[in-house]
C-alpha positions in Angstrom: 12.0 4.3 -21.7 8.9 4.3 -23.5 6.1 4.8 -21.8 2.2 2.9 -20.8 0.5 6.2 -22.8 3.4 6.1 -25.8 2.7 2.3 -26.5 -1.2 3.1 -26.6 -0.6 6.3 -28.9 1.0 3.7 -31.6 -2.8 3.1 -32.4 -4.8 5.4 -34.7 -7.6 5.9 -32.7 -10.3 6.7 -34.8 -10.0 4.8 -37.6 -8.4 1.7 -35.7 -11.3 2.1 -33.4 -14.1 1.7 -35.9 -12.1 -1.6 -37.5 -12.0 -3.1 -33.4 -15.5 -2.2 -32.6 -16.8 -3.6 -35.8 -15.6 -6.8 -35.0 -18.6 -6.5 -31.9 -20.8 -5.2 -35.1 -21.0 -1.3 -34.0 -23.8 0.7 -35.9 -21.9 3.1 -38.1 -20.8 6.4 -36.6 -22.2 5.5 -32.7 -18.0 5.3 -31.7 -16.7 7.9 -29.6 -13.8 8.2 -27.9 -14.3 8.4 -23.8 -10.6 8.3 -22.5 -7.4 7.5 -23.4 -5.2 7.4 -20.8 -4.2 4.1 -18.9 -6.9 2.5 -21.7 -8.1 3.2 -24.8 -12.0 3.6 -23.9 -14.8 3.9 -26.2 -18.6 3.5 -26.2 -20.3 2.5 -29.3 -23.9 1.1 -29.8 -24.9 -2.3 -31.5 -28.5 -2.8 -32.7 -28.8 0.4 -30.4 -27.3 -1.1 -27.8 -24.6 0.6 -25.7 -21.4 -0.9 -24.7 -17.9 0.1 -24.1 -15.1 -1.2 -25.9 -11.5 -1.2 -24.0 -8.2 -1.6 -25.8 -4.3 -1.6 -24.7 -1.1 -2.6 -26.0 -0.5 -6.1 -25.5 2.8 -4.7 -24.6 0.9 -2.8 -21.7 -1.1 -5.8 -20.6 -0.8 -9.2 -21.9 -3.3 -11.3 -23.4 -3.2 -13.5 -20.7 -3.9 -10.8 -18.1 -6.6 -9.1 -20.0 -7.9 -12.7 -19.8 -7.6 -13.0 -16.7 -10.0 -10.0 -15.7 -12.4 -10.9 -18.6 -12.9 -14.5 -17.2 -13.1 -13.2 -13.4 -16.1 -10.9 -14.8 -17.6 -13.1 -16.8 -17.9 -15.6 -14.1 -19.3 -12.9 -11.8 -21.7 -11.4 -14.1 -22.8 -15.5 -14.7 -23.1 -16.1 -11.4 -25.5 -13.6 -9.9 -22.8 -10.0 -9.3 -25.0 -6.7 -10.9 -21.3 -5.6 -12.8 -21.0 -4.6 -16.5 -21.2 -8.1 -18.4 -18.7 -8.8 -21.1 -19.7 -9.2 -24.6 -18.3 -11.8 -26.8 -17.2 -10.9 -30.9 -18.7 -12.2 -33.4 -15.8 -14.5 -33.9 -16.6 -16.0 -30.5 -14.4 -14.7 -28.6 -13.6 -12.2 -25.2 -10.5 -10.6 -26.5 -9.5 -9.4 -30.1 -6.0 -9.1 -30.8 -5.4 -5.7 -33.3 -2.2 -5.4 -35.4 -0.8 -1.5 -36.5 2.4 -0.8 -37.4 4.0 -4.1 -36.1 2.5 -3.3 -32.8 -0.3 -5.6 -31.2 -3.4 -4.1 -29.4 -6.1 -6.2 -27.2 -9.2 -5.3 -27.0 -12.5 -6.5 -25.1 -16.1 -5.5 -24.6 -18.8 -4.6 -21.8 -22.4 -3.8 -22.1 -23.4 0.1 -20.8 -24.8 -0.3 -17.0 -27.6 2.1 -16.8 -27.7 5.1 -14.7 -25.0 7.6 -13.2 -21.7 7.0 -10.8 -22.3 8.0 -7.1 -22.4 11.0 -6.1 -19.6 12.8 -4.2 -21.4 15.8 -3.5 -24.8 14.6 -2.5 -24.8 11.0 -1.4 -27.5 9.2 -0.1 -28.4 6.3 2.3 -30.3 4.7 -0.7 -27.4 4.7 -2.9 -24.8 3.5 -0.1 -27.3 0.6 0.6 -27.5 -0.5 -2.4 -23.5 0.0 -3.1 -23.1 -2.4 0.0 -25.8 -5.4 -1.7 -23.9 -4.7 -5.0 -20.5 -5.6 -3.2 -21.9 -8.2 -1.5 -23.4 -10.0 -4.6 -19.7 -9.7 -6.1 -17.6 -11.1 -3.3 -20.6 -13.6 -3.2 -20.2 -14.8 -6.9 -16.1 -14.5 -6.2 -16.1 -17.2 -3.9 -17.1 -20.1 -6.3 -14.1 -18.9 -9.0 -11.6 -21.4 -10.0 -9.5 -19.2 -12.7 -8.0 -21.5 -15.3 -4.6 -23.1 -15.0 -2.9 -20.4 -17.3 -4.0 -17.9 -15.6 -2.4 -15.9 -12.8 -3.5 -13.0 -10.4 -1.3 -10.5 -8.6 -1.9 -10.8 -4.4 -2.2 -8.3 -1.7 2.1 -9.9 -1.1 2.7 -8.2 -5.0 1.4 -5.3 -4.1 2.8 -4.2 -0.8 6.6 -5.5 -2.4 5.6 -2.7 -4.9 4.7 -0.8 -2.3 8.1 -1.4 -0.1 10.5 -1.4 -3.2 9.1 2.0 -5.0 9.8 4.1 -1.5 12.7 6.3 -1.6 14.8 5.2 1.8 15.4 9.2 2.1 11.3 8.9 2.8 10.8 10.5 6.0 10.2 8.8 9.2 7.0 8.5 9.4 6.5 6.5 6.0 9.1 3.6 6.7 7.0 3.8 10.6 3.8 3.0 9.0 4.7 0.0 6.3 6.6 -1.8 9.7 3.8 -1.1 11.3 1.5 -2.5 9.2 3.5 -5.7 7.9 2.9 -7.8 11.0 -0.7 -7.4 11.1 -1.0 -8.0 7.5 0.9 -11.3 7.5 -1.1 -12.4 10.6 -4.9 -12.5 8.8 -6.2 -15.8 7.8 -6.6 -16.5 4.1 -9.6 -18.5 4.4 -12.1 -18.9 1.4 -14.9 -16.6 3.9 -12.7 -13.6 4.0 -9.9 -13.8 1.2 -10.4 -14.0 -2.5 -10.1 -11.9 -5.8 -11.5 -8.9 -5.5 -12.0 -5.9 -7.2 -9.2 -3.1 -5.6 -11.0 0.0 -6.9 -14.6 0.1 -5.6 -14.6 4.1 -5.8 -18.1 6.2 -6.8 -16.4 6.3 -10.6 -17.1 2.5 -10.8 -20.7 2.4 -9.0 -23.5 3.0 -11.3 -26.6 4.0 -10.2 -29.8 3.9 -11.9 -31.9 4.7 -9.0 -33.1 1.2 -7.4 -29.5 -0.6 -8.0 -25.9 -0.3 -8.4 -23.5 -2.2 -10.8 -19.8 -2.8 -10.5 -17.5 -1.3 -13.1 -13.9 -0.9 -14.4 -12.5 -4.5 -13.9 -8.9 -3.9 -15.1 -7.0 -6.1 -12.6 -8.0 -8.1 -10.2 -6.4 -9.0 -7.0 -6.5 -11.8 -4.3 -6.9 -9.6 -1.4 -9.1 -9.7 2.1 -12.7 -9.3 0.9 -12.5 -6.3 3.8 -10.3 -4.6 1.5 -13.1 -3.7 -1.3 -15.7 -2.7 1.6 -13.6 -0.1 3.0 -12.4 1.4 -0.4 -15.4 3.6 -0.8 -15.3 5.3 2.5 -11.9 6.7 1.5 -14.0 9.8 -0.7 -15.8 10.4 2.0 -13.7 9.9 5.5 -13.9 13.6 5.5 -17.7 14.1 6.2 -19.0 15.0 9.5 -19.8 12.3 11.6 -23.7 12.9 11.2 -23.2 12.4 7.1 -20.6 9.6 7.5 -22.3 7.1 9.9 -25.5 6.6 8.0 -23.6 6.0 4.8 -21.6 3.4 6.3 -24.1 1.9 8.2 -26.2 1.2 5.5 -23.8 0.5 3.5 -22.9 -2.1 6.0 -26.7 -3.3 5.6 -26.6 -3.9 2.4 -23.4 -5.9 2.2 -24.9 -8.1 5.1 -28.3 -8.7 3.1 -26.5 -10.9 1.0 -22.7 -11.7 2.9 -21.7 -12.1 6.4 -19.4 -9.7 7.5 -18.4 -10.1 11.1 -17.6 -7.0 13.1 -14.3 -8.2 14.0 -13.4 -7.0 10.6 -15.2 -3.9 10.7 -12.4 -3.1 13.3 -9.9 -4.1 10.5 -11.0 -1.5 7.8 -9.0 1.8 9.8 -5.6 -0.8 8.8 -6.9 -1.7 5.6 -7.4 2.6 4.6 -4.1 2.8 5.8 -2.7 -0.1 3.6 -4.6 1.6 0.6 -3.3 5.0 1.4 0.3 3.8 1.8 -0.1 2.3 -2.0 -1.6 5.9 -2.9 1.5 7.7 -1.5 3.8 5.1 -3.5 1.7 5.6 -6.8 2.0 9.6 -6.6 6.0 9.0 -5.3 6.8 7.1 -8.3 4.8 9.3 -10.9 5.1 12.3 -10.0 8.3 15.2 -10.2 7.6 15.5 -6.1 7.4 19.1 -7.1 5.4 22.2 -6.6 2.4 23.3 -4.6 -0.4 20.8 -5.8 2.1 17.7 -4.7 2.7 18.5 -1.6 -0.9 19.3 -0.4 -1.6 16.0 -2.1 1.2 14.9 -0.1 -0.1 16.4 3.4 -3.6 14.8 2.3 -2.1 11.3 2.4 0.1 11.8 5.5 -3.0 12.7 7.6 -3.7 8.7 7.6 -0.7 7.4 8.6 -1.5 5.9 12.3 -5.3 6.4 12.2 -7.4 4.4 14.3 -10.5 5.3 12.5 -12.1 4.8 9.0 -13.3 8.5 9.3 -10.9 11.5 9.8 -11.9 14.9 11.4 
């Protein structure tokens, strides 16, 4: 079976590259190559000004999902969200479609946030504030969406069937434990317009830029209707294993920040220990299913997920 990575390998990355970027006029010789693993990434510079130019198989990703995320961020970006703005083509439009060797490619542009992602190492109550007003600015903007009729987003339901139908039923105990667990409270949250809309799903430091005074949201691959909740615990997950001394003024001012700008009841601060556990569950299906389950390296990688099943706190010791 052919493979996400063997699709995107069909394109001839440098010299496809320049003919895409040129269609958002790239000064000559500013493309470079940044990643190409799930996406073809590149930044490039028009009229010396930095952007980043994404491209896939449209056998990868449709059109009409690429869309879908393009319209979703261009609606936030219009509507008051700090995020990475897309840029239209000089045709006119959000997403080129690129022929080579009978094989389409999509491709679609962002302007360069300024600044550096979080940091892991060294976080600070500045940047976690300003994380939170980021977040809250997005889920703020989110609410007024109304997607076009064409277009579709997966739900929180897609993603734990996913979750449920790529376990192995050999699993052990504890793994088939935690999804029953989890599925009654899940069904039971309201869906209501104040808690529930499309949200980002992947709101880790690598997609927070900051510049020193703000922090934009990156990386808008695929959006998800989900609990708002959902996004505002995601960040914690890279850092549930500080002491509590480090931890607590992150979150609280993270917590700040969000509530500058968004209410966020505490009733569903209690929520975010079920919605890590959710997340994590989703992390031990994505390593199951791509991965040899073999060897040192998985199964401390396994042991680091396992540690979350059950817990009753966003924070582990």
């Amino acid at each position: 079976m052919t493979s996400w990575s063997d699709r995107n390998a069909e394109l001839d990355h440098e010299r496809s590259g320049r003919e895409i970027a040129s269609l958002w006029d790239a000064d000559p010789g500013s493309l470079r190559l940044v990643n190409d693993s799930i996406n073809i990434v590149y930044r490039f510079e028009a009229c010396g000004r930095g952007m980043f130019l994404k491209v896939c198989a449209a056998a990868n990703r449709s059109i009409t999902e690429q869309r879908a995320a393009a319209e979703y961020l261009r609606h936030l970006a219009s509507n008051g969200a700090d995020v990475c703005a897309p840029i239209l083509s000089r045709n006119g439009r959000l997403i080129e479609e690129f022929w080579e060797g009978g094989n389409a490619f999509l491709g679609w542009v962002t302007d360069e946030v300024p600044g550096r992602v979080i940091s892991l190492d060294a976080p600070t109550v500045a940047e976690f504030r300003a994380w939170g007003v980021a977040l809250g600015k997005m889920h703020r903007a989110a609410e007024s969406y109304v997607p076009s009729p064409e277009l579709t987003y997966l739900t929180w339901k897609n993603l734990w069937n996913q979750t449920r139908d790529g376990m192995d039923p050999e699993d052990s105990e504890p793994v088939w434990e935690e999804y029953e667990q989890l599925t009654p409270w899940l069904v039971s949250l309201p869906e209501t317009s104040a808690v529930y809309g499309l949200t980002h799903t992947d709101i880790r430091t690598e997609n927070a830029m900051w510049d020193g005074a703000q922090v934009r949201i990156i990386d808008f691959d695929e959006p998800v209707y989900h609990w708002y909740a959902s996004d505002i615990m995601r960040p914690f997950l890279e850092f549930a294993r500080l002491p509590a001394d480090r931890f607590d003024p992150l979150f609280d001012a993270f917590l700040a920040g969000y509530r500058a700008v968004r209410e966020f009841p505490d009733t569903w601060v209690e929520e975010l220990p079920l919605f890590a556990r959710m997340k994590n569950l989703g992390f031990y299906w994505w390593i199951s299913v791509n991965s040899t389950k073999k060897g040192d390296r998985y199964a401390e990688w396994l042991e680091g997920i396992k540690v979350r099943f059950g817990a009753t706190r966003l924070r582990l010791d």
